[in-house]
KOLSE-188143 format. One record per residue (C-alpha): residue number from 1; x, y, z; residue in three letters. Coordinates in Angstrom, 3 decimals. Example, Ala and Ser with C-alpha at 12.3 -4.5 7.8 and 13.67 -1.06 7.14 Angstrom:
<rs>
R	1	12.300	-4.500	7.800	ALA
R	2	13.670	-1.060	7.140	SER
</rs>
This chain:
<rs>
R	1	-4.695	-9.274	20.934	UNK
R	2	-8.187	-8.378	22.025	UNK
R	3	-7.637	-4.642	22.871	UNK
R	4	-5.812	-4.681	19.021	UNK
R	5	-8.481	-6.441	17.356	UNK
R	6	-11.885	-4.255	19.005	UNK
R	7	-8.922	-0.753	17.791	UNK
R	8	-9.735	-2.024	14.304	UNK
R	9	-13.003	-3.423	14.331	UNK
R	10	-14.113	0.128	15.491	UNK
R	11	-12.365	2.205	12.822	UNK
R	12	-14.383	0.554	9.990	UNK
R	13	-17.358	-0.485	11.546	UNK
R	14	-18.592	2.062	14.142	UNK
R	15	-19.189	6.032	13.374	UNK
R	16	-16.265	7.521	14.457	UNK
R	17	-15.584	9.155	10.860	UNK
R	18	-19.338	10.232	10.060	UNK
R	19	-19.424	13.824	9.492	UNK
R	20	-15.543	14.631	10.026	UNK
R	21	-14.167	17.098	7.322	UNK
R	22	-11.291	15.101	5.469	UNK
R	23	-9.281	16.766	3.394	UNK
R	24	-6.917	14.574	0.885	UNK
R	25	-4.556	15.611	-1.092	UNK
R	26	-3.824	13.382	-4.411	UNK
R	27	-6.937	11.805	-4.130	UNK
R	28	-6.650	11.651	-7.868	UNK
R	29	-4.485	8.920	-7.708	UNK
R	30	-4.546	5.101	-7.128	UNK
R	31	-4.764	5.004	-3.674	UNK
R	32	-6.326	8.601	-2.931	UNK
R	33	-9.238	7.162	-4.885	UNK
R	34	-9.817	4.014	-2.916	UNK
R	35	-9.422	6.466	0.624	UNK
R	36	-12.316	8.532	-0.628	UNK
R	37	-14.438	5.917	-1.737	UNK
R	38	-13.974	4.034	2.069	UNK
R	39	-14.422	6.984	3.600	UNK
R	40	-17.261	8.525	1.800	UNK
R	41	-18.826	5.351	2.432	UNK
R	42	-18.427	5.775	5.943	UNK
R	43	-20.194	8.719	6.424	UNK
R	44	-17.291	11.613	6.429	UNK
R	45	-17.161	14.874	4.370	UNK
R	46	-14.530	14.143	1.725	UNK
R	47	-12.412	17.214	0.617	UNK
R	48	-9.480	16.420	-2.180	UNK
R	49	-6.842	18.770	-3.631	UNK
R	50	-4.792	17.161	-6.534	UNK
R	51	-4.083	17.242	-10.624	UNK
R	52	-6.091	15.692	-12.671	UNK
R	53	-5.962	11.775	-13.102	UNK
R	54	-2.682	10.733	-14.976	UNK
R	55	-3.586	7.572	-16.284	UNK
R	56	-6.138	6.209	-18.849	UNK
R	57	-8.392	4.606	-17.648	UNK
R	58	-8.271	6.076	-13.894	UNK
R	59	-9.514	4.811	-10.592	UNK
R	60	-11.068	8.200	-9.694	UNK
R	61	-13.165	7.973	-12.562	UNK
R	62	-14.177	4.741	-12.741	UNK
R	63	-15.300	5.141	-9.140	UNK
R	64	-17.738	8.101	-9.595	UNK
R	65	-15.968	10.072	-7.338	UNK
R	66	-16.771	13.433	-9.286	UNK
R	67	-20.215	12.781	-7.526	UNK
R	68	-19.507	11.693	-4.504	UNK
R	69	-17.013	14.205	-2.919	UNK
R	70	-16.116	17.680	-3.265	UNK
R	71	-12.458	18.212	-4.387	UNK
R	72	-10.681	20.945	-6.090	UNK
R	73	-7.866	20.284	-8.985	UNK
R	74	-4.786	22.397	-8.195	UNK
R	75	-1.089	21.718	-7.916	UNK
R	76	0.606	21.561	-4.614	UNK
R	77	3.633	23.386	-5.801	UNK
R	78	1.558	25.950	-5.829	UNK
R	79	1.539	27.180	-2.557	UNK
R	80	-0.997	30.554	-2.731	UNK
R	81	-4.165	28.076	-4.124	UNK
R	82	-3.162	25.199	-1.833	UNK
R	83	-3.119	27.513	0.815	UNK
R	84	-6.871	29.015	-0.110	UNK
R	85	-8.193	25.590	-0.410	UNK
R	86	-6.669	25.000	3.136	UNK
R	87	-8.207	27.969	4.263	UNK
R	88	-11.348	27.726	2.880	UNK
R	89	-12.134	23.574	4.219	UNK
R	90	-10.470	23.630	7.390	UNK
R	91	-10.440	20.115	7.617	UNK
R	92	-10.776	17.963	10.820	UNK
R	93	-8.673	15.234	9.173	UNK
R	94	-5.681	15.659	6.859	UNK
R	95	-4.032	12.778	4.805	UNK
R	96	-1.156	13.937	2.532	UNK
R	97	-1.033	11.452	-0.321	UNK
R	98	-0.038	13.876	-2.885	UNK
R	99	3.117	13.186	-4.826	UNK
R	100	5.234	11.774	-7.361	UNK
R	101	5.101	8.581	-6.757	UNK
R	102	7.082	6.349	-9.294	UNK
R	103	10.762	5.676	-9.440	UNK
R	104	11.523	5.351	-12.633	UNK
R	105	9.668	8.291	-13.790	UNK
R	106	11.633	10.386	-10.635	UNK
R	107	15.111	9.623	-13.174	UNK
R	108	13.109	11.152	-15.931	UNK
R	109	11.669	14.253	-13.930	UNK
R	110	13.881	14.502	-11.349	UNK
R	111	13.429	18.340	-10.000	UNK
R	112	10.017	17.741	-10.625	UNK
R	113	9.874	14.857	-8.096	UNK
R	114	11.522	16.768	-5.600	UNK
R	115	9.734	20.067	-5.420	UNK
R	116	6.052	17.899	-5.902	UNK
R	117	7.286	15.400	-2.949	UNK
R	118	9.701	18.231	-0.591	UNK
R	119	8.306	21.423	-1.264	UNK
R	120	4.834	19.940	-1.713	UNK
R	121	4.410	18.908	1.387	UNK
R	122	6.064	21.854	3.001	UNK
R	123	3.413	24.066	1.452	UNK
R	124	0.783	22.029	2.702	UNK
R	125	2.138	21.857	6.163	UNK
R	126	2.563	25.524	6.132	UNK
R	127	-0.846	26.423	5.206	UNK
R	128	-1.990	24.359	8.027	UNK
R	129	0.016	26.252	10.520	UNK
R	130	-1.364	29.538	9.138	UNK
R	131	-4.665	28.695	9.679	UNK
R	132	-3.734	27.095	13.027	UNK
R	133	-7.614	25.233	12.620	UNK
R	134	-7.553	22.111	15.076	UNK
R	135	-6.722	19.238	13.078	UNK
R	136	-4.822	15.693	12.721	UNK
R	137	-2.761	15.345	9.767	UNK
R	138	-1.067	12.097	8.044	UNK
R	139	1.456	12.383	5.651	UNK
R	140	1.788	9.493	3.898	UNK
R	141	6.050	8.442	2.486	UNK
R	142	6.919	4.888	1.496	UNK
R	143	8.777	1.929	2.797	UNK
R	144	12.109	3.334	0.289	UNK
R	145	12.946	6.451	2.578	UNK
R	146	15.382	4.327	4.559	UNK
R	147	18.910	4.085	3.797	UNK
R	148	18.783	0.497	2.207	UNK
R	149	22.111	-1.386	2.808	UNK
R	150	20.501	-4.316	0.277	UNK
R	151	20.096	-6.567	3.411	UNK
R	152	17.979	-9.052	5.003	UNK
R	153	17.434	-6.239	7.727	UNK
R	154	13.414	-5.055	8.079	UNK
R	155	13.988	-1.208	8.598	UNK
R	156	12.355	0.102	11.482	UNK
R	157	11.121	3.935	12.575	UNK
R	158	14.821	4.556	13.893	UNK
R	159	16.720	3.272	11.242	UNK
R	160	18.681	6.128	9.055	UNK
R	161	17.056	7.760	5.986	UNK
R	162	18.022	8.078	2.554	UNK
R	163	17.728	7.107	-1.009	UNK
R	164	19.407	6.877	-3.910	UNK
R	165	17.172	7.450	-6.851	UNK
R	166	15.231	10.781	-6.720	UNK
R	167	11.931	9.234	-5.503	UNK
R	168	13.503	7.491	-2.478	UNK
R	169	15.603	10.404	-1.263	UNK
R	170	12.693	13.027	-2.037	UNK
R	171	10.569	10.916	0.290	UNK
R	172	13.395	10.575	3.102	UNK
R	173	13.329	14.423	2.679	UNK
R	174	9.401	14.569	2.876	UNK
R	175	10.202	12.875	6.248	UNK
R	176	12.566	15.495	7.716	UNK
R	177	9.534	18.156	6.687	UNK
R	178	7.307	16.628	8.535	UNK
R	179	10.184	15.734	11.902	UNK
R	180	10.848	19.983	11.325	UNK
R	181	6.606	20.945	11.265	UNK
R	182	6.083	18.599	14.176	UNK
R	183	8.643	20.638	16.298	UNK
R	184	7.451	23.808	15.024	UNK
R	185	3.756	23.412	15.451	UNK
R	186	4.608	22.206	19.051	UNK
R	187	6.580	25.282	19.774	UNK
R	188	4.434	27.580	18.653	UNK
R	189	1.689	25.958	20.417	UNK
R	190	-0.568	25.118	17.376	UNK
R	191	-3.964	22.200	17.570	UNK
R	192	-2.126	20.816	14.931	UNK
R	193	-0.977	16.877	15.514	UNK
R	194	1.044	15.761	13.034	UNK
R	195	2.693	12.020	11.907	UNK
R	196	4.114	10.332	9.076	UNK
R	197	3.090	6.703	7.574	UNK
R	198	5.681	4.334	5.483	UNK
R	199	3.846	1.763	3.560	UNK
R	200	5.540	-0.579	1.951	UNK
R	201	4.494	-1.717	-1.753	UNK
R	202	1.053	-1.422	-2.079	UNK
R	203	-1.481	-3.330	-4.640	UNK
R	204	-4.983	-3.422	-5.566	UNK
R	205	-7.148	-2.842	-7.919	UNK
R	206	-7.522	0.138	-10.115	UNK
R	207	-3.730	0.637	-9.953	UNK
R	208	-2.906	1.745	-13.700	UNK
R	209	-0.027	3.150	-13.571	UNK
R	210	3.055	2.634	-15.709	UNK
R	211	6.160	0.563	-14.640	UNK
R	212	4.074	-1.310	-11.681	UNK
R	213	4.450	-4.493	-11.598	UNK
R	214	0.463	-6.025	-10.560	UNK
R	215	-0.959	-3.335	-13.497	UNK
R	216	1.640	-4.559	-16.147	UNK
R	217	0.485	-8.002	-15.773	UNK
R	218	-3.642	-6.860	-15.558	UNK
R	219	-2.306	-5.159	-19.316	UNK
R	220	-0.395	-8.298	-20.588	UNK
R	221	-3.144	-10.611	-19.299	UNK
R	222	-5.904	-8.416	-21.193	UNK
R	223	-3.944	-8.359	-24.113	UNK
R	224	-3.070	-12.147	-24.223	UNK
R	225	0.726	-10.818	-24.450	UNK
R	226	3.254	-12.643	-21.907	UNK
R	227	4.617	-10.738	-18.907	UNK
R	228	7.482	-8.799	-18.829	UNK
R	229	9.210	-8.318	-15.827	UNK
R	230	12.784	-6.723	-15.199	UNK
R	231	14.031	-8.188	-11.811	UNK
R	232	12.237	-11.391	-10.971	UNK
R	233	14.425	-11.118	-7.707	UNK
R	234	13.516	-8.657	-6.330	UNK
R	235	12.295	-8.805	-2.538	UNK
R	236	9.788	-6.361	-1.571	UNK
R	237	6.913	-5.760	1.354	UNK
R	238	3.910	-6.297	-0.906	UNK
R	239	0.758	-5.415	0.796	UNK
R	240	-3.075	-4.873	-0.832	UNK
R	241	-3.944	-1.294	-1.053	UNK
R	242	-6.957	-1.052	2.293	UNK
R	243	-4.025	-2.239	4.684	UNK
R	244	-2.403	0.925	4.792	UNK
R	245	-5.352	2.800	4.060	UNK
R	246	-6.402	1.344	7.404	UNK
R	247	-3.340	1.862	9.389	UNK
R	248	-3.522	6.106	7.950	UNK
R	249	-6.955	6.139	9.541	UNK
R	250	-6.106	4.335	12.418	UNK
R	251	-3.165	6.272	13.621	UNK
R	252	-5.732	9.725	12.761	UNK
R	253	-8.225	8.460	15.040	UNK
R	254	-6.251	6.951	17.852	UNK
R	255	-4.170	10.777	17.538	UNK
R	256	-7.160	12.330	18.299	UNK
R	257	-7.255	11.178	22.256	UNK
R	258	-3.477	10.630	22.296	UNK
R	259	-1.367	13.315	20.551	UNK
R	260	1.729	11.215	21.984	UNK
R	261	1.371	8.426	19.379	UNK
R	262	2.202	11.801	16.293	UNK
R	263	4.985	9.767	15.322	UNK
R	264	6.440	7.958	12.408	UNK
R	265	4.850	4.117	11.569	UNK
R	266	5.687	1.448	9.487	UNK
R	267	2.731	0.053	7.748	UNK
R	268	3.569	-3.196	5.871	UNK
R	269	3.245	-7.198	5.888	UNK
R	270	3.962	-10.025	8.071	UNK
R	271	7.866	-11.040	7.489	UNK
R	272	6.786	-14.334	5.343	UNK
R	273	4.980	-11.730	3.145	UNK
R	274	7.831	-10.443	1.849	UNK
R	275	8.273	-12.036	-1.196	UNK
R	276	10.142	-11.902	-4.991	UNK
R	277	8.915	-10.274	-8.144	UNK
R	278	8.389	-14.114	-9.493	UNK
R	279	6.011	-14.919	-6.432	UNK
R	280	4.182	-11.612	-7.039	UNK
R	281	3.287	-13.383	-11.119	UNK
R	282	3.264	-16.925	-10.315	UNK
R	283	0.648	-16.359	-7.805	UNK
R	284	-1.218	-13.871	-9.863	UNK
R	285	-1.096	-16.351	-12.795	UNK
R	286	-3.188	-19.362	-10.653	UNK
R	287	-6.500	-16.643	-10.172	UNK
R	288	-5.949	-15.257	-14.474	UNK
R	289	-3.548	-18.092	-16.301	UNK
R	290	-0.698	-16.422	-18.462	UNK
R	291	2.609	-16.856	-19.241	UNK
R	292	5.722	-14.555	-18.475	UNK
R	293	9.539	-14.032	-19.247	UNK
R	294	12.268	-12.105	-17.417	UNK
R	295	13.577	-9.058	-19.238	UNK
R	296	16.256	-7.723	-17.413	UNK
R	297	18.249	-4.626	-18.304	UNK
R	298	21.941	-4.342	-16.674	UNK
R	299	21.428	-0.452	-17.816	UNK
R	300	18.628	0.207	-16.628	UNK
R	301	18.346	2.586	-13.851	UNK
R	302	18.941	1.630	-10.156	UNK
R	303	16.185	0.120	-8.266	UNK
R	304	16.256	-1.694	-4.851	UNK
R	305	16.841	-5.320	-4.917	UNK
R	306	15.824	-6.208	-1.057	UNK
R	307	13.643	-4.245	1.323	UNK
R	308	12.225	-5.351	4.421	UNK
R	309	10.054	-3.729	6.743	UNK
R	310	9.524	-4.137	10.678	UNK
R	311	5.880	-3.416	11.496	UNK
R	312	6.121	-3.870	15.551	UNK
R	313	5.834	0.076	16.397	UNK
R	314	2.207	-0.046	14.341	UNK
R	315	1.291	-2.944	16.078	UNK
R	316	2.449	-2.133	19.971	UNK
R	317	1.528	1.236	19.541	UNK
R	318	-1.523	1.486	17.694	UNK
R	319	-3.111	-2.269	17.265	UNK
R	320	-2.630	-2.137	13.925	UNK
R	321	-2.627	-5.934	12.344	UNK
R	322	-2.330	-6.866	8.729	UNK
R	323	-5.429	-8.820	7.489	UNK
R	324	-5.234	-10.392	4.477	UNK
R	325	-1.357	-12.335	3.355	UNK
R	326	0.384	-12.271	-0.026	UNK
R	327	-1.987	-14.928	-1.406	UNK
R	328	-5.208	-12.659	-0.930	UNK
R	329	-3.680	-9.333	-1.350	UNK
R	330	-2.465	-10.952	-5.374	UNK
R	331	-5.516	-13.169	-5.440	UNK
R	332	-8.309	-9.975	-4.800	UNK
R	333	-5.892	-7.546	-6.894	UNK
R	334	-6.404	-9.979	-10.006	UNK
R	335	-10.069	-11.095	-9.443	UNK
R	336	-10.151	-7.142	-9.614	UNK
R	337	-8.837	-6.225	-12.533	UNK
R	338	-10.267	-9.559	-14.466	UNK
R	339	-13.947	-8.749	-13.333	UNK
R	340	-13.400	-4.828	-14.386	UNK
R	341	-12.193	-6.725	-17.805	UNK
R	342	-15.231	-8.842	-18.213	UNK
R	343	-17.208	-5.953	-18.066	UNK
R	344	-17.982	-5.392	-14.295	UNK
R	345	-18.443	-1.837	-12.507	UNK
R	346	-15.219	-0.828	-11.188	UNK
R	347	-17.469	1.043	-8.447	UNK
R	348	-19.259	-2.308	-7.624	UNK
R	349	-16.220	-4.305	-7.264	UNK
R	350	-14.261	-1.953	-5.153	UNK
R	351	-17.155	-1.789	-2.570	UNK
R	352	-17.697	-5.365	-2.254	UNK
R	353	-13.458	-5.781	-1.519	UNK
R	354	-13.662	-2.976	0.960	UNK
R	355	-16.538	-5.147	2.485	UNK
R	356	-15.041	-8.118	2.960	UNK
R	357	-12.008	-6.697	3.876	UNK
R	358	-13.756	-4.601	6.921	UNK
R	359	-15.086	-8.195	7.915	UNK
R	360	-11.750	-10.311	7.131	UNK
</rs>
């Protein structure tokens, strides 16, 4: 474990990412916002390509970021201005967290979903191989690309792909984008290194999106309303938002001296992290007391009821190690939200949770 531990001690506390172009794409969103915040903060140029924040409030705004990196707003379906962006940045670093990310919303916009989350990314990888610039790109699916058999199985890399509602099988076909680019760019000889990262479901902070399950109890909670959730069964990877985040900029540096590891990686909890929908609110309830009630609709629209994921690959391969469990990844996701309620700077308490996660 000591070779493991020193492969993430120096990704967030030496200088390996001072001065390195980054270029992110959604960095708009959620977890875009808390990348360019940790790595603006670590010294690297931070380049981001996405549409405007979605949600009121937003992360990205309540973080400054306007000031503190230089981004572009611009639709990757749009493949001539992605392109030019590409073009005009040439990036050292690429991490692909551009999409359409929610699954009930992918019933609702369903070819929308799959030309942001397929053809998207295709776009992006394309202009990269056009300007054939030496650089390490991430492209970043989710934990639902696998073909989920509703089992106590944790998927691993090698596992089958699919999906049944649009989100899920967009993402399994994000994944056979990237297999297809990897081959290409090797056959044609290009300094491009290319892999794909599968977190599973991410918290944190800042998250205020609709139909997520940590930011619909931050809104009940603020309004003094009781919690509504629709399947208090539910079983899923639940991880806070920097663990991945670390893993993407792991794999990116450790790709730089070994273009072997361009791969796909699982990037999700320990196995006794896994846990219900009703763990998930009881144990956000003991750091903001509320109250909550199970709502379930046998109509609504199909969601996963089980899904596992194996993390060994991540941490063989790369050293990669989960650092905080279920009870501080909920704990620091409501202390979050209930200090940005009593008035706090979002700013101020994002930076203090990176901290003491880079010294967990």
């Amino acid at each position: 474990m000591g070779n493991r531990q020193r492969a993430l001690e120096n990704l967030v506390l030496n200088t390996f990412w001072k001065n390195k172009r980054v270029l992110l794409t959604g960095h708009t969103g959620f977890k875009g916002s808390w990348m360019s915040l940790w790595l603006h903060q670590m010294g690297a140029e931070v380049y981001g390509y996405a549409l405007k924040p979605d949600t009121k409030p937003s992360l990205f705004d309540q973080l400054q970021l306007e000031q503190k990196i230089l981004h572009r707003i611009g639709d990757i379906c749009e493949a001539e201005t992605l392109a030019a962006y590409v073009t005009e940045i040439k990036a050292d670093f690429v991490f692909h967290l551009a999409a359409q990310s929610l699954v009930l919303r992918s019933y609702r916009e369903t070819l929308n979903t799959w030309n942001t989350n397929v053809m998207g990314t295709a776009h992006l990888l394309e202009a990269l191989r056009k300007v054939a610039h030496p650089c390490t790109v991430v492209v970043v699916t989710t934990d639902k690309v696998y073909q989920n058999h509703e089992s106590d199985h944790a998927y691993t890399e090698t596992d089958s792909l699919g999906g049944i509602d649009p989100y899920s099988a967009s993402k399994a076909g994000t994944e056979l984008v990237v297999g297809s680019y990897r081959s290409l760019f090797a056959q044609e000889n290009l300094p491009i290194t290319l892999a794909s990262a599968r977190a599973g479901n991410v918290i944190g902070g800042g998250d205020w999106c609709e139909n997520r399950l940590l930011p619909d109890i931050a809104r009940a909670l603020m309004q003094g309303k009781s919690i509504e959730t629709r399947n208090p069964s539910a079983v899923r990877p639940w991880q806070h938002v920097l663990e991945p985040l670390s893993g993407y900029m792991m794999l990116a540096q450790m790709m730089t001296t070994d273009k072997t590891l361009a791969a796909a990686y699982n990037f999700g909890p320990e196995p006794r992290d896994n846990r219900t929908v009703e763990d998930v609110i009881e144990t956000a309830l003991k750091t903001w007391p509320g109250v909550y009630h199970a709502n379930v609709d046998a109509a609504a629209p199909h969601e996963a009821g089980l899904l596992k994921l194996a993390i060994g690959k991540a941490q063989t391969k790369l050293g990669w190690q989960p650092k905080w469990n279920f009870e501080t990844a909920v704990a620091n996701t409501m202390i979050w939200y209930k200090e940005a309620a009593a008035g706090r700077a979002a700013l101020d308490i994002t930076r203090d949770q990176i901290k003491a996660y880079e010294v967990a």
